[in-house]
N, C-alpha and C positions, 0 to 999 in steps of 0.2 A: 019329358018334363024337366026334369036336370039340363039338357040342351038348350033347352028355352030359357030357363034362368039364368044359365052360363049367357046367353046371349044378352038377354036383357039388361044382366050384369056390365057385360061387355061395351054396349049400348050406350047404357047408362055413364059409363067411365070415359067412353069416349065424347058421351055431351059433356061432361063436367072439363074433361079437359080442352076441350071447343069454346067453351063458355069462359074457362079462364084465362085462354088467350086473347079470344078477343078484349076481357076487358082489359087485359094487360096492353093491349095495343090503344083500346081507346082511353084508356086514364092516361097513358103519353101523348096522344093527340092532343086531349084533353088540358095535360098540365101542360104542352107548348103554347098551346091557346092560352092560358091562364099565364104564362109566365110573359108572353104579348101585350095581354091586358095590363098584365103588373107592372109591364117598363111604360105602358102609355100613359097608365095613370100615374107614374113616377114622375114620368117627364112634365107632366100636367101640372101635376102639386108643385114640385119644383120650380116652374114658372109663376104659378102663385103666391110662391112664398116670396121670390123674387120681387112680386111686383109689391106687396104688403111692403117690402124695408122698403122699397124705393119709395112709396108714397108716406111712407114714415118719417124718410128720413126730408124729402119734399117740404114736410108738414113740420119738421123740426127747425130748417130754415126760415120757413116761412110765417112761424107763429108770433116770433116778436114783432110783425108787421100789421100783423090783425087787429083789428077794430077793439076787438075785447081783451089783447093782451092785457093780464092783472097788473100789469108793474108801467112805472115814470114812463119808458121809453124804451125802444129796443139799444137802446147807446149802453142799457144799463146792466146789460144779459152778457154775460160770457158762456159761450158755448164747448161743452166740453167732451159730449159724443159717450161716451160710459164709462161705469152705469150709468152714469145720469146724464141727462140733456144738455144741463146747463146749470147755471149758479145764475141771483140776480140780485145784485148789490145795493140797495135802494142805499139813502142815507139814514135810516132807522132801520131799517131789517134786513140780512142775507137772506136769502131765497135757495132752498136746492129745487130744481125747475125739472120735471120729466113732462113729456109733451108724448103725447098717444092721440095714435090716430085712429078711424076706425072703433072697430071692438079689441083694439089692443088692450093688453093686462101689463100691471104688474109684471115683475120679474119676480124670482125668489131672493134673488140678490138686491133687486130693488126696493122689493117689501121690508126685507130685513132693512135696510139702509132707513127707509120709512120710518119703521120702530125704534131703531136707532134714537134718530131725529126727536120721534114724542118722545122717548125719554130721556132725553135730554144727556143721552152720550155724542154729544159732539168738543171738538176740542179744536183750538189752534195749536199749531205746529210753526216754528221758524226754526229752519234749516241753513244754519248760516257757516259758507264754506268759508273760513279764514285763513290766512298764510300759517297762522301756528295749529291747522286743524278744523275740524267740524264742531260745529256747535248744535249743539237742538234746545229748543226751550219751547215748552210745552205750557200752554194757559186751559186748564183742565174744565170741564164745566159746573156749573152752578148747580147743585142739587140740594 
């Protein structure tokens, strides 16, 4: 009886440690397989993300062209790449212009820039390099 336990015992120890080699061989199968998948779909997103700026930035050139650009004419849009798109100088109102394509968002930097704007923290700056030095002159906003 003792023999048999001892066996059983034995048995038993050596399926456990059967059982935990194998999975230690197939969870390495397993995460190479997975680590495959993860650079394919890396590569994949990556292309995509890829093609979103391209068609972003496509759509940044090509929005002062468009039938329904909001402003005079595209003569009137200076392009400026970031954060923002662009500026658009009517002769009654600056414009700061972000142009999204797609289900593009916001930025956080460009949200902040946005809030900025409604409350009315914006300001001119003249930056004037002179022979006796730098000048700054600051026209601060109306609040």
């Amino acid at each position: 009886m003792i023999n048999d336990l001892i066996l059983i015992t034995s048995l038993s120890f050596l399926l456990c440690v059967g059982v935990s080699i194998y999975a230690i061989f197939a969870a390495r199968k397993s995460n190479k397989k997975s680590k495959e998948w993860e650079e394919k779909y890396s590569k994949v997103l990556s292309a995509k993300i890829a093609s979103e700026v391209r068609t972003g930035a496509i759509g940044e050139h090509l929005a002062p062209f468009l039938e329904n650009w909001p402003f005079r004419d595209a003569k009137t849009f200076c392009p400026m790449g970031a954060p923002i798109d662009g500026m658009n100088f009517d002769d009654d109102c600056i414009s700061i212009v972000e142009i999204k394509t797609g289900n593009a968002r916001l930025s956080k930097h460009q949200k902040r820039i946005k809030h900025q704007v409604e409350r009315g923290l914006v300001k001119f700056v003249e930056f004037r390099i002179a022979p006796d030095g730098v000048k700054i002159k600051e026209t601060l906003p109306n609040r």
